[in-house]
C-alpha positions in Angstrom: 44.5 62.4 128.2 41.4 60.4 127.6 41.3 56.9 129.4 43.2 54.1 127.1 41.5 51.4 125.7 42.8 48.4 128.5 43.0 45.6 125.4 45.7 48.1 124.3 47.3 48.7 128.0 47.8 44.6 128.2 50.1 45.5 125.1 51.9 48.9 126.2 52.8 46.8 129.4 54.6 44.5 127.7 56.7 46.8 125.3 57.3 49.1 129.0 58.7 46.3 130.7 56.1 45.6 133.0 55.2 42.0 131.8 57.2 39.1 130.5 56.1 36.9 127.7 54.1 34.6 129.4 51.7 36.6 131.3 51.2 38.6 127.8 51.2 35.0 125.8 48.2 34.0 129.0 45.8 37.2 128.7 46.1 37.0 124.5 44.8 33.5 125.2 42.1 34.1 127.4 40.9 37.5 126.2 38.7 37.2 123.5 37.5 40.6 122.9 41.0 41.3 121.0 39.2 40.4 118.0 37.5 43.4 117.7 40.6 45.1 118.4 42.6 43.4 115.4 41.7 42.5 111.1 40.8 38.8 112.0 44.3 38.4 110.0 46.5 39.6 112.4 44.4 38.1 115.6 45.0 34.9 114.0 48.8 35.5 113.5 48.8 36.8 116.6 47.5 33.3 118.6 49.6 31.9 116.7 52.5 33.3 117.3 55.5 31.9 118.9 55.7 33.7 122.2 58.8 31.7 123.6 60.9 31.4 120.7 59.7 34.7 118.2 61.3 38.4 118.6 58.0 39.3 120.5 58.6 42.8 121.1 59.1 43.2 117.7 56.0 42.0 116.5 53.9 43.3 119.4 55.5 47.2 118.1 54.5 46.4 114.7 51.0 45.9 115.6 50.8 49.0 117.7 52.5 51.1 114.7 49.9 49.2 112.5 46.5 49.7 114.6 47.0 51.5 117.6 48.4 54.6 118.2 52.3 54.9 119.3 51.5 58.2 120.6 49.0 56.9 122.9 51.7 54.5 123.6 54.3 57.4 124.5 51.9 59.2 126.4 51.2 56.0 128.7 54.4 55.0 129.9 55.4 58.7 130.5 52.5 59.6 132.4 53.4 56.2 134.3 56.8 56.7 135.2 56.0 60.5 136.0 53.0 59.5 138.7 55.6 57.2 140.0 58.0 59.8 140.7 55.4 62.0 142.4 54.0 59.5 144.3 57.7 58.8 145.2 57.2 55.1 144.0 60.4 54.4 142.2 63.9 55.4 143.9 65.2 58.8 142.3 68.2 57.7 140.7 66.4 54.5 139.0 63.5 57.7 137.7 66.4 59.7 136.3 68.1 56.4 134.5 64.4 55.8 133.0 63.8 59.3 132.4 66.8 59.2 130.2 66.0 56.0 128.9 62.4 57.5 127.5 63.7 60.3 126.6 66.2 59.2 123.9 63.8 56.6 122.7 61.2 58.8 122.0 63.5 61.7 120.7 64.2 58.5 117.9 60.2 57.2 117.6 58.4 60.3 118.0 61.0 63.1 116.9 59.3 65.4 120.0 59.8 63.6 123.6 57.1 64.6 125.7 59.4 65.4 128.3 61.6 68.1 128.5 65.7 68.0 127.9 66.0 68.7 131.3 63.8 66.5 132.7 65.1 63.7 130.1 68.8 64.2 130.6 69.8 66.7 133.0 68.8 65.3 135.9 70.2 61.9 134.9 73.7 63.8 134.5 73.8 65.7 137.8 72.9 61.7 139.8 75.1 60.1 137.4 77.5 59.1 140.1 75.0 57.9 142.8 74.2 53.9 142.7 70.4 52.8 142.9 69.8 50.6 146.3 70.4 47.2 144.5 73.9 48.6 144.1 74.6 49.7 148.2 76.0 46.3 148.8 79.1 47.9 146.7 79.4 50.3 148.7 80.9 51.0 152.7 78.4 52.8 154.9 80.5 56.1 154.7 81.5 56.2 151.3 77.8 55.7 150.3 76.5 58.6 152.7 78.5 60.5 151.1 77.8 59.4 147.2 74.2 59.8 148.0 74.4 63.3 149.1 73.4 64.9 145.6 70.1 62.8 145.7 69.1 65.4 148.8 70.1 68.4 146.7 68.3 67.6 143.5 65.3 65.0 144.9 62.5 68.1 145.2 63.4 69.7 141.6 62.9 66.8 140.1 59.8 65.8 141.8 58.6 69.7 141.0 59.3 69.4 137.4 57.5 65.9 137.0 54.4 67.8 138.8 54.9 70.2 136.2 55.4 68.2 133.2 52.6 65.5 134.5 50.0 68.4 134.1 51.4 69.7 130.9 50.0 66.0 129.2 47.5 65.4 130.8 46.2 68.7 129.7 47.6 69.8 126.1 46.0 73.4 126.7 48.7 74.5 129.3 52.6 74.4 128.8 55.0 76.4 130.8 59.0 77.2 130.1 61.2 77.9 133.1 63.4 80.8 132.1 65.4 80.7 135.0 67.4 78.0 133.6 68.7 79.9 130.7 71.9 80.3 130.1 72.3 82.2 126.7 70.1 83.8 124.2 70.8 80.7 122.0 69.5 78.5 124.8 66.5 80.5 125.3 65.3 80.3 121.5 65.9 76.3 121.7 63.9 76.2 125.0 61.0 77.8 122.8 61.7 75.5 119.6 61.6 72.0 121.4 58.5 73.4 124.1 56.0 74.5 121.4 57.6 72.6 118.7 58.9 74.7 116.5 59.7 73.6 112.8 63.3 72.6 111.6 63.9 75.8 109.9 63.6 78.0 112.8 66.2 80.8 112.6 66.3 81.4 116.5 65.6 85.0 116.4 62.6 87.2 117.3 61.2 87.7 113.9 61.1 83.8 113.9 60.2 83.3 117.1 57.0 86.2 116.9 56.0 84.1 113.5 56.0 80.8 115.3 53.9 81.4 117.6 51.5 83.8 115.6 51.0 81.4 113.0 53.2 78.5 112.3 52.6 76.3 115.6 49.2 75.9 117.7 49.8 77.1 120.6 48.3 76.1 124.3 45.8 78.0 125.3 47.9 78.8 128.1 51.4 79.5 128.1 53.3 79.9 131.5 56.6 81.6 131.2 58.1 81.2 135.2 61.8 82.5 137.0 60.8 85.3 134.6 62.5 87.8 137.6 65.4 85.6 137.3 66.0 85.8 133.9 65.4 89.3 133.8 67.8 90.5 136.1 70.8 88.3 133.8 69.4 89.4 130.1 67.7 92.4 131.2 67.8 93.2 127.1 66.6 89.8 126.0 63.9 89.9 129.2 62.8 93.4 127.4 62.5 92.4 123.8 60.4 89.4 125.2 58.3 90.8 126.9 57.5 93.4 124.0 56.6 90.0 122.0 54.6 88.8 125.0 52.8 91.6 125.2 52.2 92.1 121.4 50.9 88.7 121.7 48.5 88.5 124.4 46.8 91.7 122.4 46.7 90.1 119.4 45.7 86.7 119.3 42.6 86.0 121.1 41.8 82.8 123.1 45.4 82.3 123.7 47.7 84.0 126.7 51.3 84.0 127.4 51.9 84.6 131.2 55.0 86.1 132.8 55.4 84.7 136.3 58.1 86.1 138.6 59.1 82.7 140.7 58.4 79.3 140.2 55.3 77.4 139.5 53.1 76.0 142.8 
């Protein structure tokens, strides 16, 4: 992702949560160079504007729908809140609350979340029942140890898949699928359809599935398919017919690959 414009950042800041209304009503003040940013229009509405009293996160999304770019905007905060997990700069639970959080507000903005279901949801399910450290107070020391315990199970996978999915936008040429998590032929179909962004009408079958990604999606340059050994050995015939696709691909269409990776991704 190329480096954001920082008269834009001051305003994806605010909409993330990361500043109030007054340091953002402060820096419009003293930065002047947002007129070249803005129609001299909307600059002027926007000094003007009522930054203690107005709906401010309203307005402040109009203008990015208007003149910036709201996947720009998307892009930031998840590659934010992802460097923060890997960094192990937020508490896990808090992460998986957010993840959540981005996830169903960009399935509503953007249609495609950037982050996967998994990533967005499942991991927020599995911690549901752990508190975030403001919350210990609630809790007795034992009873605690003991409702933190699935943060020590699931702490590296998530940190894994935000590696993962932190390299997948930051570089749109590589995407990756991790087929040990399938659970059903149906599953596997909607894994492709929501990673390569298939359209609405696909029929989640091969045929479809070989037409998507010969010709009706772009595809990454690079397409990583990992736990392929795991899901072979459960749908050894879905693992077959797959592969036969994978293989017909990778012949095929030039510039492009589709690797098969026994294990997971390092």
């Amino acid at each position: 992702m190329k480096k954001v414009n920082p008269n834009r950042v001051k305003f994806y800041e605010f909409l993330n949560g990361d500043i109030n209304k007054g340091q953002l009503e402060n820096w419009v003040y003293e930065t002047k160079e947002l007129e070249k940013e803005l129609p001299e229009d909307h600059y002027i509405d926007l000094i003007s504007f009522a930054f203690k009293t107005g709906d401010l996160k309203t307005y402040i999304s109009k203008l990015v729908d208007l003149f910036f770019d709201w996947q720009e905007y998307e892009a930031w905060r998840t590659i934010k809140l992802l460097r923060n997990i890997v960094n192990d700069e937020i508490e896990i639970v808090l992460a998986t609350r957010m993840l959540r959080q981005l996830y169903l507000e960009q399935e509503e903005k953007i249609k495609w979340p950037l982050i996967s279901i998994n990533l967005g949801i499942g991991f927020e399910s599995v911690l549901d029942n752990c508190p975030i450290e403001s919350e210990y107070g609630n809790w007795n020391k034992e009873a605690l140890k003991k409702q933190l315990e699935p943060i020590n199970w699931y702490k590296e996978e998530i940190k894994n898949t935000a590696i993962k999915e932190l390299a997948e936008i930051t570089n749109k040429e590589l995407k990756s699928i991790d087929m040990g998590q399938i659970v059903s032929n149906k599953h596997l179909h909607q894994l492709f359809w929501e990673k390569l962004k298939f359209p609405d009408f696909y029929g989640e079958n091969w045929d479809a599935l070989w037409d998507s990604i010969t010709g009706l999606v772009e595809m990454p340059k690079k397409l990583i398919l990992y736990n392929y050994d795991k899901f072979e050995n459960e749908f050894s015939e879905d693992a077959r017919i797959l592969t036969t696709i994978i293989l017909d691909y990778n012949k095929e269409i030039k510039e492009r690959e589709i690797e098969i990776k026994a294990g997971n991704i390092r």
